[in-house]
TORPA-4810 file (N, C-alpha, C, O; in nm, 3 decimals):
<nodes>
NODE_1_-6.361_-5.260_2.082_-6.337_-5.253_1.939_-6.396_-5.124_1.884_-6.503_-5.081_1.927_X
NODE_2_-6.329_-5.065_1.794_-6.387_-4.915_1.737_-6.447_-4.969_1.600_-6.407_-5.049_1.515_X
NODE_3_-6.569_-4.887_1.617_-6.630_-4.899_1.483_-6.619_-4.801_1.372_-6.563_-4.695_1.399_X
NODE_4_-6.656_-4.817_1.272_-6.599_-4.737_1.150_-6.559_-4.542_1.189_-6.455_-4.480_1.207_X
NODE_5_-6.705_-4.507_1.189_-6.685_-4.348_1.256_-6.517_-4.335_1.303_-6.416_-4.288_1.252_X
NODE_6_-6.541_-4.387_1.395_-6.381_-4.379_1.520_-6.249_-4.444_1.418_-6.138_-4.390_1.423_X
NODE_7_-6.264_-4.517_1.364_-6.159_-4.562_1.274_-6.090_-4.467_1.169_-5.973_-4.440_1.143_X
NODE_8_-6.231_-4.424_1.111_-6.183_-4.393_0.970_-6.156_-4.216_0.990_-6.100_-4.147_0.904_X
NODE_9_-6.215_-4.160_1.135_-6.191_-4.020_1.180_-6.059_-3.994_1.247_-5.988_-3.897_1.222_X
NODE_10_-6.019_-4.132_1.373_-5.932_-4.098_1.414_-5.782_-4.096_1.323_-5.684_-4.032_1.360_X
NODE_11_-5.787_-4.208_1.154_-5.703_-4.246_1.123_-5.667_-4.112_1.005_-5.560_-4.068_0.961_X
NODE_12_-5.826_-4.071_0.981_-5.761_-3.939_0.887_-5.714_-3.851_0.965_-5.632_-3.777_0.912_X
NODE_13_-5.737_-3.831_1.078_-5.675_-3.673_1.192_-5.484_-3.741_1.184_-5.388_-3.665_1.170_X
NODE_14_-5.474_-3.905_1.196_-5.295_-3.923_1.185_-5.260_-3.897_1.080_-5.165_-3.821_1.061_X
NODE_15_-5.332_-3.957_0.981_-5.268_-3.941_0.844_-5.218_-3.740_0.818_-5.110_-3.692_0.784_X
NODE_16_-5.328_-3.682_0.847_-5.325_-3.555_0.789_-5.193_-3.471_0.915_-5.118_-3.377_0.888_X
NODE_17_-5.203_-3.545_1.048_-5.108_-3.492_1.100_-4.971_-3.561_1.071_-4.882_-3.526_1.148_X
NODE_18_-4.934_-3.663_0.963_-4.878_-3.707_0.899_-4.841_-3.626_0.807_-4.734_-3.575_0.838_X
NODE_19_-4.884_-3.587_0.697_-4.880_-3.482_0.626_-4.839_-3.355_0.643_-4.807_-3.283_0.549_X
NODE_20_-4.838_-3.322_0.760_-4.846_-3.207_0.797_-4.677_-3.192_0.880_-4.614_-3.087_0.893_X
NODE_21_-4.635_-3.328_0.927_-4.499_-3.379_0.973_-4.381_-3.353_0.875_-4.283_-3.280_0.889_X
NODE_22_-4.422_-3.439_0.765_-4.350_-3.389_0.643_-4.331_-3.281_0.587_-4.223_-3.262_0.533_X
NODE_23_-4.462_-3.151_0.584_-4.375_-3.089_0.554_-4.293_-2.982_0.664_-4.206_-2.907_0.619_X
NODE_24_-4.323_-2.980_0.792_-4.255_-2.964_0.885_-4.105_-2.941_0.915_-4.033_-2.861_0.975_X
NODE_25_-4.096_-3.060_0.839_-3.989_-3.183_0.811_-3.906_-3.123_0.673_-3.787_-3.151_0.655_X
NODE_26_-3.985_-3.034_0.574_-3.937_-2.999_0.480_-3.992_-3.005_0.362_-3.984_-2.910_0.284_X
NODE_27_-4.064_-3.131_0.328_-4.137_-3.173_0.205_-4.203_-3.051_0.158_-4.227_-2.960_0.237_X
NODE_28_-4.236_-3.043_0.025_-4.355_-2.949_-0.023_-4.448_-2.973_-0.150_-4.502_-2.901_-0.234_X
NODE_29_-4.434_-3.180_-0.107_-4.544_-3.166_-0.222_-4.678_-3.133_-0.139_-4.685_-3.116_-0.017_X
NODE_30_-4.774_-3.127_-0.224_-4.750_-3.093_-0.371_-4.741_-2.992_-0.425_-4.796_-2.982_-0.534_X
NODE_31_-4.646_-2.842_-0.355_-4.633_-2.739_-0.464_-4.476_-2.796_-0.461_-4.446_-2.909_-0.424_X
NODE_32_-4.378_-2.691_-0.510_-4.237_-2.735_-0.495_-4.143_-2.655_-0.441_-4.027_-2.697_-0.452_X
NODE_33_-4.167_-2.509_-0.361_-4.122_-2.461_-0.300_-4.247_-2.416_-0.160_-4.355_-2.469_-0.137_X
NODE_34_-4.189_-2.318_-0.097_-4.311_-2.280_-0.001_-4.399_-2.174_-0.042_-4.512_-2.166_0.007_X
NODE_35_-4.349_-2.076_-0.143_-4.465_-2.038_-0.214_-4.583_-2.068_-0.280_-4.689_-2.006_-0.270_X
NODE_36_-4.550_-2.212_-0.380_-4.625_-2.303_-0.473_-4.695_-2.367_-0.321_-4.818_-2.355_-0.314_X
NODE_37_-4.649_-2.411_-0.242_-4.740_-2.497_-0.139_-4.823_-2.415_-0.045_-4.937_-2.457_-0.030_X
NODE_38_-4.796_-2.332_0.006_-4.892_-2.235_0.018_-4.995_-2.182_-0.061_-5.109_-2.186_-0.014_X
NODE_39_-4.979_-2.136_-0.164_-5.083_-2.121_-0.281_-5.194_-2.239_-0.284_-5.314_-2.211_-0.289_X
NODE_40_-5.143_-2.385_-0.280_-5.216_-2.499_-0.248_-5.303_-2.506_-0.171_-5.419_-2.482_-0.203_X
NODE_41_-5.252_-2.557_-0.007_-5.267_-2.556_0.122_-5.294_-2.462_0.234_-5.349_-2.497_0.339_X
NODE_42_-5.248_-2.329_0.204_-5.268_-2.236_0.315_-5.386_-2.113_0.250_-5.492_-2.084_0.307_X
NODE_43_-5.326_-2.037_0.086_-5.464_-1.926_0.107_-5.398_-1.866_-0.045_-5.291_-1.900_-0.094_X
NODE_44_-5.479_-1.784_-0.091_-5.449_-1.711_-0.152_-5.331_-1.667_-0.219_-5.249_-1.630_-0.135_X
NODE_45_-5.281_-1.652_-0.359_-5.147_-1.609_-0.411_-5.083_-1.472_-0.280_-5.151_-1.388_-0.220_X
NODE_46_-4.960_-1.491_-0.274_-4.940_-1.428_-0.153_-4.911_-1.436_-0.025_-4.827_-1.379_0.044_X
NODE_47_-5.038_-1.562_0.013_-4.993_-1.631_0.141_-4.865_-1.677_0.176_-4.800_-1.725_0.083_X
NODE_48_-4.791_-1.673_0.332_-4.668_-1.664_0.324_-4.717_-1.843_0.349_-4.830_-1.890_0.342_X
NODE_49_-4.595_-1.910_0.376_-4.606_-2.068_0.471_-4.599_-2.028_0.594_-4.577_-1.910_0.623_X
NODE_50_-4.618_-2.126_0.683_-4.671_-2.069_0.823_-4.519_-2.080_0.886_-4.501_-2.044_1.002_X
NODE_51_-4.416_-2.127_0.811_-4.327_-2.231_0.869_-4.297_-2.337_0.928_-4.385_-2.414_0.889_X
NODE_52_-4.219_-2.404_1.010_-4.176_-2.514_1.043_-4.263_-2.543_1.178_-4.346_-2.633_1.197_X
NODE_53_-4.215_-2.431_1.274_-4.228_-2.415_1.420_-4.404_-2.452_1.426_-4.454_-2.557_1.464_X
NODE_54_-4.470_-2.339_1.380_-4.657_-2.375_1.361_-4.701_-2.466_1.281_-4.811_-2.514_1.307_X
NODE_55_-4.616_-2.519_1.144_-4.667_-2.679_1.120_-4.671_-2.758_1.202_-4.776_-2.813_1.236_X
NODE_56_-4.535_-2.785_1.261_-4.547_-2.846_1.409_-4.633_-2.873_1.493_-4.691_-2.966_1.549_X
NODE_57_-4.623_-2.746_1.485_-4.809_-2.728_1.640_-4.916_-2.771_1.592_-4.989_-2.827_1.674_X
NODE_58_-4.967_-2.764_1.447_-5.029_-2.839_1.354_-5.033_-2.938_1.396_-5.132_-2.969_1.462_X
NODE_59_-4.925_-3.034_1.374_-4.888_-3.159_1.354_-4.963_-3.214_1.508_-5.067_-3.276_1.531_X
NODE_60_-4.854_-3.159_1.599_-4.928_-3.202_1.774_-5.068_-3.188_1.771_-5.128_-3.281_1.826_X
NODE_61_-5.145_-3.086_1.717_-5.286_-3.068_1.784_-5.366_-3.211_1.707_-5.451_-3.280_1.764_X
NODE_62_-5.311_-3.235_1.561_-5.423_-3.326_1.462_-5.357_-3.440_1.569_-5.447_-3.516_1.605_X
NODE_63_-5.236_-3.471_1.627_-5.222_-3.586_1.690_-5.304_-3.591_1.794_-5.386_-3.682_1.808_X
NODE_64_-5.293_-3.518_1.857_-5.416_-3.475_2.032_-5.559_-3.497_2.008_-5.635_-3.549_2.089_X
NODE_65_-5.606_-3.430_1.831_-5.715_-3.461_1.788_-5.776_-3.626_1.792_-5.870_-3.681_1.849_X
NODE_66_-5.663_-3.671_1.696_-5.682_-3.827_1.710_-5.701_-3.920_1.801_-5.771_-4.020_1.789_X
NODE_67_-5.627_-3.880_1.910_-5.582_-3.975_2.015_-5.731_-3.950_2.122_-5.789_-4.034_2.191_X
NODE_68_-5.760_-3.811_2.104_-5.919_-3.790_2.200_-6.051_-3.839_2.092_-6.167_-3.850_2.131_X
NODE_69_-6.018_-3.858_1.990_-6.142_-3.931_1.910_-6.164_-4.065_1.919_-6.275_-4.114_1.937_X
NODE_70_-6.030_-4.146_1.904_-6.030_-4.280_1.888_-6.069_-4.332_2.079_-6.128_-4.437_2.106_X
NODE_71_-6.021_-4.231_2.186_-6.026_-4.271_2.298_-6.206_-4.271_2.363_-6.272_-4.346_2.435_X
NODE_72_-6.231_-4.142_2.289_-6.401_-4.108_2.278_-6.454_-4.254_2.219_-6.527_-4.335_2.275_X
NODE_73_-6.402_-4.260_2.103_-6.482_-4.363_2.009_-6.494_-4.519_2.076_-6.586_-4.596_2.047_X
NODE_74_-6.418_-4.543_2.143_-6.389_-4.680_2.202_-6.469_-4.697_2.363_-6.475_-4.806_2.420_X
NODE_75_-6.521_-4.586_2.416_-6.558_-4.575_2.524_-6.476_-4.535_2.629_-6.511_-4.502_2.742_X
NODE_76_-6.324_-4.544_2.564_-6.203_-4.478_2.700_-6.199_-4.347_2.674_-6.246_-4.278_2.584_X
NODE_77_-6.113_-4.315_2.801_-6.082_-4.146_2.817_-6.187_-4.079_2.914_-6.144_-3.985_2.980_X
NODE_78_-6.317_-4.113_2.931_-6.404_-4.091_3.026_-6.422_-3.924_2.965_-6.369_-3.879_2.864_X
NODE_79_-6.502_-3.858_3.049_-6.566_-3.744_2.963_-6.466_-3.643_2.900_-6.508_-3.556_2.824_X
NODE_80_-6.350_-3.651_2.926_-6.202_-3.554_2.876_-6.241_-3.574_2.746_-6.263_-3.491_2.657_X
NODE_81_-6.248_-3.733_2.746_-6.230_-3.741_2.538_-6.316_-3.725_2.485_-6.305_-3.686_2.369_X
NODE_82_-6.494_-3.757_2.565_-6.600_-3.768_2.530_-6.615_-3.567_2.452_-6.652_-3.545_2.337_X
NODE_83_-6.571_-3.444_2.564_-6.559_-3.317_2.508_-6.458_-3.268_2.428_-6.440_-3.162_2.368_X
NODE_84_-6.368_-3.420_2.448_-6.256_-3.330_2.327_-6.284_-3.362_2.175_-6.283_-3.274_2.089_X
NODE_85_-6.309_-3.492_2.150_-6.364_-3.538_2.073_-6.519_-3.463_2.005_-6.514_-3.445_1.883_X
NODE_86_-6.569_-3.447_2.031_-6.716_-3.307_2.031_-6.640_-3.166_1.995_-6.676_-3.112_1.890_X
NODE_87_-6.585_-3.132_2.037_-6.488_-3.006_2.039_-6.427_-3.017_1.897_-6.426_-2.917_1.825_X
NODE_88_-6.362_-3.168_1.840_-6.319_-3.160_1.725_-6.378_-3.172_1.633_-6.326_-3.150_1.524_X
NODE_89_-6.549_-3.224_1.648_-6.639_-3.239_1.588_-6.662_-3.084_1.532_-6.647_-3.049_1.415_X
NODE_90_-6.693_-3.021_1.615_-6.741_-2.878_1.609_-6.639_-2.802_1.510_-6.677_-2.730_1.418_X
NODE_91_-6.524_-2.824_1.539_-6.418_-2.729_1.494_-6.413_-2.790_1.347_-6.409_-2.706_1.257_X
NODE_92_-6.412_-2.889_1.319_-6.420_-2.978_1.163_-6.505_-2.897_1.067_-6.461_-2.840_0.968_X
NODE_93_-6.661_-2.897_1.117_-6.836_-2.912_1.082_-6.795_-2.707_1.049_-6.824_-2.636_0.953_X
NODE_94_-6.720_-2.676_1.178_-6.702_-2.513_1.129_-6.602_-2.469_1.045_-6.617_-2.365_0.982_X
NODE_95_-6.499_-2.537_1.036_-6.407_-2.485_0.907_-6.486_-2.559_0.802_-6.485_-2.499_0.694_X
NODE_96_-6.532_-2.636_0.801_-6.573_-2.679_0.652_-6.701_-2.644_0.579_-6.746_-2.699_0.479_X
NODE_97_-6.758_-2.530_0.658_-6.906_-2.476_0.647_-6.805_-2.324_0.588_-6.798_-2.284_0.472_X
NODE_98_-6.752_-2.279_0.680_-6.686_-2.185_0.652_-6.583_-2.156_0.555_-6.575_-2.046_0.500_X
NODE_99_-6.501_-2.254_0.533_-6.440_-2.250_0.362_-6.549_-2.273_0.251_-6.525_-2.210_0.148_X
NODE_100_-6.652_-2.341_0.250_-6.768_-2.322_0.169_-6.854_-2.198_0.125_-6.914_-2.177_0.019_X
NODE_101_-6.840_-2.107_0.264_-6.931_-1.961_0.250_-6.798_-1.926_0.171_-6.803_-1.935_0.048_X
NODE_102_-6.666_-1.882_0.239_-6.563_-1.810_0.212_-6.521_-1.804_0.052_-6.502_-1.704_-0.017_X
NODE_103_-6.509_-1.977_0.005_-6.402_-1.964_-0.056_-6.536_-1.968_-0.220_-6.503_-1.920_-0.328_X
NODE_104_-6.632_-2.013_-0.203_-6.704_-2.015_-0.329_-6.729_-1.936_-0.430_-6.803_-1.962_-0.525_X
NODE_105_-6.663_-1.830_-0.409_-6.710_-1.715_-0.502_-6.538_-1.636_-0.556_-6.531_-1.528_-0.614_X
NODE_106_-6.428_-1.714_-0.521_-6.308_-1.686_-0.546_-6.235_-1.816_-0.590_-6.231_-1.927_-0.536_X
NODE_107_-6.159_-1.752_-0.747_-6.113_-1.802_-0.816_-5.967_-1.867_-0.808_-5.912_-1.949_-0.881_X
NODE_108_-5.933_-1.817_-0.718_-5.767_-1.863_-0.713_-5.772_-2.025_-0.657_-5.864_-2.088_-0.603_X
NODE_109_-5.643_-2.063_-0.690_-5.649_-2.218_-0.688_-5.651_-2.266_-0.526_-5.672_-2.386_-0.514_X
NODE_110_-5.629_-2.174_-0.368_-5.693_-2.268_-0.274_-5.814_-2.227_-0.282_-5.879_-2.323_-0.242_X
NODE_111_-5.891_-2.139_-0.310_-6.004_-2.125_-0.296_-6.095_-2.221_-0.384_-6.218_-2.227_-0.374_X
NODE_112_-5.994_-2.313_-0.496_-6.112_-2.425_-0.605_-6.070_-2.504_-0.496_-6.167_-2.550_-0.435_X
NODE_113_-5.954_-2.539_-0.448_-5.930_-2.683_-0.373_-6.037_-2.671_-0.205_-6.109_-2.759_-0.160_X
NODE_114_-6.019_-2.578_-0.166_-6.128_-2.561_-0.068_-6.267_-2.586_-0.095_-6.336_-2.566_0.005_X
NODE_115_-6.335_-2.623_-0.202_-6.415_-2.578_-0.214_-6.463_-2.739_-0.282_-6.572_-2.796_-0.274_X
NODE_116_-6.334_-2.784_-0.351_-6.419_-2.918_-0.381_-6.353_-3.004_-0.281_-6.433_-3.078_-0.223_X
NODE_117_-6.220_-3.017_-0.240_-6.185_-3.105_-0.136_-6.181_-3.067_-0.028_-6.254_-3.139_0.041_X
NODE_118_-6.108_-2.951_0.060_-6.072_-2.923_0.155_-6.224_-2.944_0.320_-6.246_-3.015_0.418_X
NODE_119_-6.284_-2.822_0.241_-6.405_-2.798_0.340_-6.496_-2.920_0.351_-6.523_-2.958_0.465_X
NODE_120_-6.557_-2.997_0.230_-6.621_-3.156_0.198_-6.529_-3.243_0.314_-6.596_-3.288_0.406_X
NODE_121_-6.456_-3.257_0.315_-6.298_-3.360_0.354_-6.341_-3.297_0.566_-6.335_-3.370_0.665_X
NODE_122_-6.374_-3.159_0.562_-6.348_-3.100_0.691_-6.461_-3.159_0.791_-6.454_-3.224_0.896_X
NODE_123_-6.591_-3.099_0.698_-6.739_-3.131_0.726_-6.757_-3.320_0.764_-6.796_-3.355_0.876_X
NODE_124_-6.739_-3.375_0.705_-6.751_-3.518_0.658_-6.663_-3.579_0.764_-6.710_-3.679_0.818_X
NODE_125_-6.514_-3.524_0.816_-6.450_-3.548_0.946_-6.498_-3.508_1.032_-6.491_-3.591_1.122_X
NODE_126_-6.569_-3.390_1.073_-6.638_-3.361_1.141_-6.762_-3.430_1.231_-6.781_-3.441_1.352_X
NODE_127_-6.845_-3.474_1.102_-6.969_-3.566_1.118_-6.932_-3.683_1.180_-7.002_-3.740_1.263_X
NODE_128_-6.816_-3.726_1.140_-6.714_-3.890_1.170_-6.706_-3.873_1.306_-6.752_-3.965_1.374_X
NODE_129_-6.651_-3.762_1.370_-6.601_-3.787_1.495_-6.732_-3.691_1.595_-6.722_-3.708_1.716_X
NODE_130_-6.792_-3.642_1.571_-6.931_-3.649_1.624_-7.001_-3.815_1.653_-7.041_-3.863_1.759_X
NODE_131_-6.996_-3.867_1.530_-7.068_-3.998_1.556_-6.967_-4.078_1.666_-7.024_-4.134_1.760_X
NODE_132_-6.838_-4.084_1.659_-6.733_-4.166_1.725_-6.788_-4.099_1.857_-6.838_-4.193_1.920_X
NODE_133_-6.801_-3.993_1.922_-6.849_-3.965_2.025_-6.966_-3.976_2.077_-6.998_-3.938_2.190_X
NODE_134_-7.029_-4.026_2.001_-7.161_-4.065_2.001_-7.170_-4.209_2.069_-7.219_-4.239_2.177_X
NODE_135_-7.106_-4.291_1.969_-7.088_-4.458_2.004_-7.003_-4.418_2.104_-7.093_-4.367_2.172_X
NODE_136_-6.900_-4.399_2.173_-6.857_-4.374_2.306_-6.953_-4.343_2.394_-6.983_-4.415_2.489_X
NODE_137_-6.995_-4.257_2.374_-7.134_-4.238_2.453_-7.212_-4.347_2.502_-7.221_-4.381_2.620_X
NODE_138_-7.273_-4.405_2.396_-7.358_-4.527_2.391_-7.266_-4.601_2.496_-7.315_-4.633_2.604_X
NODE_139_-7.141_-4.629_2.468_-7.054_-4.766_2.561_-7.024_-4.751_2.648_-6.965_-4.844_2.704_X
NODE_140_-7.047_-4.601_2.731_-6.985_-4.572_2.903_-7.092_-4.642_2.976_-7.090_-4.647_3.099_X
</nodes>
């Protein structure tokens, strides 16, 4: 049975690679073209969208993410998930430290959304699936 950590980490890495399907897929809330959603989601007025093809890859890695957290978190996967899971810990704890240095001192609208949701949201997943690897740990 997975306990919270592993639950609530592996289920935001689907959801967001959920999100990330759609707009793949085409969607663009919440801006309404790929300019407005970029401005959102990707960076700075200017930023292009990454397109379809690298949302995609997006999409696969937050799934790969999930599937080695929840496998970490439960005690399966044996040490593959135990470092992949750690690996996503790390990579979380560092974009979300790092949109915090980056984006705090710039005004444009991803740099407010980075700054109260994005990087908080990164860090906080981060910590989640650190601990999920943790309690895996504990259960081998």
């Amino acid at each position: 049975m997975a306990d919270l950590p592993t639950t609530a980490s592996a289920g935001t890495l689907v959801a967001l690679g959920g999100l990330h399907g759609y707009w793949a897929a085409g969607g663009r809330w919440p801006g309404h073209d790929d300019a407005s959603l970029a401005s959102i989601v990707v960076g700075p007025p200017g930023t292009s969208w990454p397109g379809a093809a690298a949302t995609w890859a997006i999409t696969g890695v937050l799934g790969i993410a999930a599937g080695l957290v929840a496998a970490a978190g439960t005690g399966r996967g044996g040490r593959t998930a135990l470092l992949g899971a750690r690996g996503v810990a790390t990579v979380m704890v560092a974009r979300g430290a790092g949109g915090l240095v980056i984006s705090r001192h710039r005004s444009h609208r991803f740099a407010q959304l980075d700054v109260v949701l994005y990087s908080p949201l990164c860090m906080t997943l981060g910590i989640a699936c650190g601990l999920a690897s943790r309690e895996g740990q504990r259960r081998r």
